[in-house]
C-alpha positions as CSV (number, residue, x, y, z in Angstrom):
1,X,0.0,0.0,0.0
2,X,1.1,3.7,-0.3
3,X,1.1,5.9,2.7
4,X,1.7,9.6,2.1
5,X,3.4,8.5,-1.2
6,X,6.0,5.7,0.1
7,X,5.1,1.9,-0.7
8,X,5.2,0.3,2.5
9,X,3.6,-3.3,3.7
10,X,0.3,-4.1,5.9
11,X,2.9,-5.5,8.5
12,X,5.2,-2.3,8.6
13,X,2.3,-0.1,9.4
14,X,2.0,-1.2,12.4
15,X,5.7,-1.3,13.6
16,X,6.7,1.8,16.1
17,X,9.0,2.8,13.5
18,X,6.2,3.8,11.1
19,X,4.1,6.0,13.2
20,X,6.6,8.7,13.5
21,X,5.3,11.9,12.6
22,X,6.8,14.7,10.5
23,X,9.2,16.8,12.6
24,X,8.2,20.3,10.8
25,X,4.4,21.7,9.3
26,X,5.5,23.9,6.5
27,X,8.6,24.4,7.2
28,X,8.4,25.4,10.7
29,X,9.8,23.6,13.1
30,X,6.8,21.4,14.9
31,X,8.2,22.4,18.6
32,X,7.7,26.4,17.6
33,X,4.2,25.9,15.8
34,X,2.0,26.5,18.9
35,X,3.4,30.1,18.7
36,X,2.3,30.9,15.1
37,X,-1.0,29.3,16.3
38,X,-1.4,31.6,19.1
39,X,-1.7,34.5,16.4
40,X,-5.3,32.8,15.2
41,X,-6.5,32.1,18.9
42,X,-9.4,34.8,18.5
43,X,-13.0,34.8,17.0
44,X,-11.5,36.2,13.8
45,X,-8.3,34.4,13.4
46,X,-9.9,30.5,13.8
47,X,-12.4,31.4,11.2
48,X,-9.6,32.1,9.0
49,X,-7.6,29.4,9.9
50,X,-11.3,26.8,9.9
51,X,-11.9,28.3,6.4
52,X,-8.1,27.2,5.5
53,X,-8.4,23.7,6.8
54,X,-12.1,23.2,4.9
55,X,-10.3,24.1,1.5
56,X,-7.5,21.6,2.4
57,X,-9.8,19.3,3.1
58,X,-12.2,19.4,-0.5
59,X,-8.4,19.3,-2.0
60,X,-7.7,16.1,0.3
61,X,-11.3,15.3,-1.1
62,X,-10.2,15.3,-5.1
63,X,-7.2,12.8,-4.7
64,X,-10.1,9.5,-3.5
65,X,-9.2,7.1,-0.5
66,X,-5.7,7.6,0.5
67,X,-3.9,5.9,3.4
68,X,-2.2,6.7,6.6
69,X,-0.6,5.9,9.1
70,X,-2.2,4.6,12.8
71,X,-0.2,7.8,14.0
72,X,-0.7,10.2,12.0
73,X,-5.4,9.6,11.8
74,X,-5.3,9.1,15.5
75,X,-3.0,11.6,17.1
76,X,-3.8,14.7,15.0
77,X,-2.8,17.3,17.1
78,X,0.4,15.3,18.3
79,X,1.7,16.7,15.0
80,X,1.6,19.9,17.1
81,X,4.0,19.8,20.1
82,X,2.2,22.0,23.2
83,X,-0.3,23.0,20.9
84,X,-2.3,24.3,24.0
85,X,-0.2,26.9,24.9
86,X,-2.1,29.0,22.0
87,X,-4.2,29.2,24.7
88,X,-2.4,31.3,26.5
89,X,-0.2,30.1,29.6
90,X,-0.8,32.6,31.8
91,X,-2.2,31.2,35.7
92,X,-6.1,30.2,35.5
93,X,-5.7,30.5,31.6
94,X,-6.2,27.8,28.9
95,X,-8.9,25.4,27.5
96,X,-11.3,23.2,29.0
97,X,-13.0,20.4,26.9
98,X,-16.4,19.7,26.9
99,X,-17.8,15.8,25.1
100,X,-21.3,14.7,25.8
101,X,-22.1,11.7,24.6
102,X,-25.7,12.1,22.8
103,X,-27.8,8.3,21.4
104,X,-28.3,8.4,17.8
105,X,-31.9,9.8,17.9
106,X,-31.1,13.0,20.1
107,X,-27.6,13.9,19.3
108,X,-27.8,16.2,16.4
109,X,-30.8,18.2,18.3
110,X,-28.8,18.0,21.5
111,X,-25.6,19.5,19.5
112,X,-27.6,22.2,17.8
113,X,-28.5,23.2,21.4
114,X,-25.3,23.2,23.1
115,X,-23.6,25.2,20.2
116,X,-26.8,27.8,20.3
117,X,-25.9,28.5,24.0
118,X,-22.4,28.9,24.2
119,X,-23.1,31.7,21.2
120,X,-25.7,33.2,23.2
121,X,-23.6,33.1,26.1
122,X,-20.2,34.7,24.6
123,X,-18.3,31.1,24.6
124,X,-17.4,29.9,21.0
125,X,-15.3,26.5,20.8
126,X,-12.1,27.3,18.9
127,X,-11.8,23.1,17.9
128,X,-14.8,20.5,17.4
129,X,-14.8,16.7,17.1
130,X,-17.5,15.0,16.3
131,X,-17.6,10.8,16.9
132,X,-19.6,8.1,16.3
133,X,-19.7,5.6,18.9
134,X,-21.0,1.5,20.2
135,X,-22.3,0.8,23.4
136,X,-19.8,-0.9,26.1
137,X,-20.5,-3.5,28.1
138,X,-19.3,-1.7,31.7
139,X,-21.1,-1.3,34.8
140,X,-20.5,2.4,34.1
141,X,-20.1,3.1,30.7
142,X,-19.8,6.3,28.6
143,X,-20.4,5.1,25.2
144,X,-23.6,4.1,24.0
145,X,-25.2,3.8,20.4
146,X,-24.7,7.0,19.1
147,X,-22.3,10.0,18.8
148,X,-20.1,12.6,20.9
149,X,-19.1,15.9,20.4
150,X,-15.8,17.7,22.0
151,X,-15.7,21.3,22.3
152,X,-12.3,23.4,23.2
153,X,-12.8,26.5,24.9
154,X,-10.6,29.2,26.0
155,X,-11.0,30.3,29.7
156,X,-9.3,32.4,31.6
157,X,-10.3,34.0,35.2
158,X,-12.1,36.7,33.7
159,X,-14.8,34.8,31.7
160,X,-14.2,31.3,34.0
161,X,-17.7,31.6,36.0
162,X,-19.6,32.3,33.0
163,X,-18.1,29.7,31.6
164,X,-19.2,27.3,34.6
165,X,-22.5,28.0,34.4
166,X,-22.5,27.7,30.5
167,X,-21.7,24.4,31.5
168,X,-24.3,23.8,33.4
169,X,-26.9,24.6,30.7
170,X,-25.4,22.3,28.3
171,X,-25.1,19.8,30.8
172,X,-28.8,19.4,31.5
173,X,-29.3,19.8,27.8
174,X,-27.3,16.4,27.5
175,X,-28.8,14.7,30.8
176,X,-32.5,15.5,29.4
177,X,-31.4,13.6,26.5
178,X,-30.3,10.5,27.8
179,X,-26.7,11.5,27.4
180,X,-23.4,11.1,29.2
181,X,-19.6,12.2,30.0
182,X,-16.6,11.2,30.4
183,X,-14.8,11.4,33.7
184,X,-11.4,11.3,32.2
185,X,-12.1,15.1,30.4
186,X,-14.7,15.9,32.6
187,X,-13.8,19.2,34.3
188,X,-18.1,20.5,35.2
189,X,-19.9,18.0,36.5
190,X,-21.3,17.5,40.1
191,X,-23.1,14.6,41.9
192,X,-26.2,15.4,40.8
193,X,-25.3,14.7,37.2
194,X,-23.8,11.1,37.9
195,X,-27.0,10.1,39.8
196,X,-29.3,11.0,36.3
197,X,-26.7,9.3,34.7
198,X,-26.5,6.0,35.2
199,X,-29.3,3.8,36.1
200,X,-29.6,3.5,39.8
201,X,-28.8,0.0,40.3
202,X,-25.8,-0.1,38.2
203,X,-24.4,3.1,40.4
204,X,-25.7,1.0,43.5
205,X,-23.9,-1.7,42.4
206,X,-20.2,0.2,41.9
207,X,-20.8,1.9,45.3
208,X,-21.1,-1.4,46.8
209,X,-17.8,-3.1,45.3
210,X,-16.3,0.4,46.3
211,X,-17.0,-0.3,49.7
212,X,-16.3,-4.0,49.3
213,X,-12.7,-3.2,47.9
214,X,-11.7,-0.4,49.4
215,X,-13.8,-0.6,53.1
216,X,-11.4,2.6,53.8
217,X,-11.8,4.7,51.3
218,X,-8.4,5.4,50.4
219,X,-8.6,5.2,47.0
220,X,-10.9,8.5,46.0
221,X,-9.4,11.6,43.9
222,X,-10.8,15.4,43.5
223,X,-12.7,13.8,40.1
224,X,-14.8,11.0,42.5
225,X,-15.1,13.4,45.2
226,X,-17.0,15.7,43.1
227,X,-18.9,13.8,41.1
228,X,-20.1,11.3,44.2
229,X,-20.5,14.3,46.1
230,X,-18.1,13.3,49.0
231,X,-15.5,15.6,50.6
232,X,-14.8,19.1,50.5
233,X,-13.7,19.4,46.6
234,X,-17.7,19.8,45.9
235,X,-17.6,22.6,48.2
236,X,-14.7,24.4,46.3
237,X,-16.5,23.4,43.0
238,X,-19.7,24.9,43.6
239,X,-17.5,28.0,45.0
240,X,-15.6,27.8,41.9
241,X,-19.4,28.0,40.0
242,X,-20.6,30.9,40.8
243,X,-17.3,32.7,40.9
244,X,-16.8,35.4,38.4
């Protein structure tokens, strides 16, 4: 097969050799890219840079199927060393991700939402993904039969309350919907969430081999603390809330 224009086998697509990526983007130097980035971190600028990268793409469109390798279509912002420093890397500044997961028959009314009120309320995502996903078979799963969408936002201290509560709009938005999160990006949710969540039993049931495996509780982070509720983290997160 040919991958970005070298003949290379099935079997050497997989070795660790093959999924290095490109060590410049135009001739810049990949470490030193986040800073030309940074230019186009405004309203103005990633519309620019969005209509750029829809252009590219009909181009990309032209050529028919082409190949790549596992690196290069799963890590696409890896090709961007500290990439989230465009943000800005002042303290309290940078980008908070927001994915809800949304079934099949909701999701695109559910997305239409969530974009319509973080316009409304002065927070536009600089960098969408949009995924199609299968049901797992966990006791507390976050994929189901449907799709997800992951929204970048900048935040700072000056917009980081309004933000929060943002949050908490598109948040019921996705619980009224039969949606869900997941805990590794989550950065919003509170206990009330987890409980509309999951069905009762099945968060019954985790509780109880919790307790069963850890009778101590010494396993427990900031993340379970505010999401089960337990512990003073939910008290600084609800502070943190209605800050700003």
């Amino acid at each position: 097969m040919n991958i970005n224009g070298a003949k290379v086998s099935a079997a050497e697509t997989l070795t660790i050799e093959h999924q290095e990526l490109p060590g410049s983007i135009l001739g810049f130097p990949k470490a030193e890219v986040w800073r030309v980035l940074k230019g186009f971190s405004w309203n103005g600028g990633m519309r620019a840079l969005n209509f750029v990268k829809h252009q590219m793409g009909k181009l990309e469109q032209r050529k028919g199927w082409y190949r790549q390798s596992r690196a290069g279509f799963n890590f696409l912002l890896d090709y961007v060393p500290n990439w989230k420093f465009a943000y800005g890397r002042a303290p309290g500044t940078g980008l908070v991700q927001y994915q809800a997961f949304l079934p099949h028959a909701t999701a695109r009314e559910a997305f239409e939402r969530i974009l319509e009120l973080g316009r409304s309320r002065g927070h536009t995502s600089f960098l969408g993904v949009l995924k199609r996903h299968r049901p797992d078979p966990f006791l507390l799963p976050h994929g189901l039969d449907g799709w997800s969408l992951a929204l970048d936002f900048p935040v700072s201290p000056a917009n980081r309350g309004s933000f929060l509560r943002a949050a908490e709009e598109w948040t019921a938005v996705v619980l009224d919907r039969g949606g869900r999160f997941y805990f590794a990006k989550d950065a919003v949710l509170g206990p009330g969430a987890v409980r509309r969540m999951y069905d009762p039993a099945a968060l019954k049931r985790f509780l109880e081999l919790k307790d069963e495996h850890d009778p101590g509780g010494l396993f427990q982070s900031d993340l379970s603390r505010r999401v089960l509720g337990e512990g003073d983290a939910l008290v600084a997160a609800d502070a943190l809330r209605t800050a700003g």
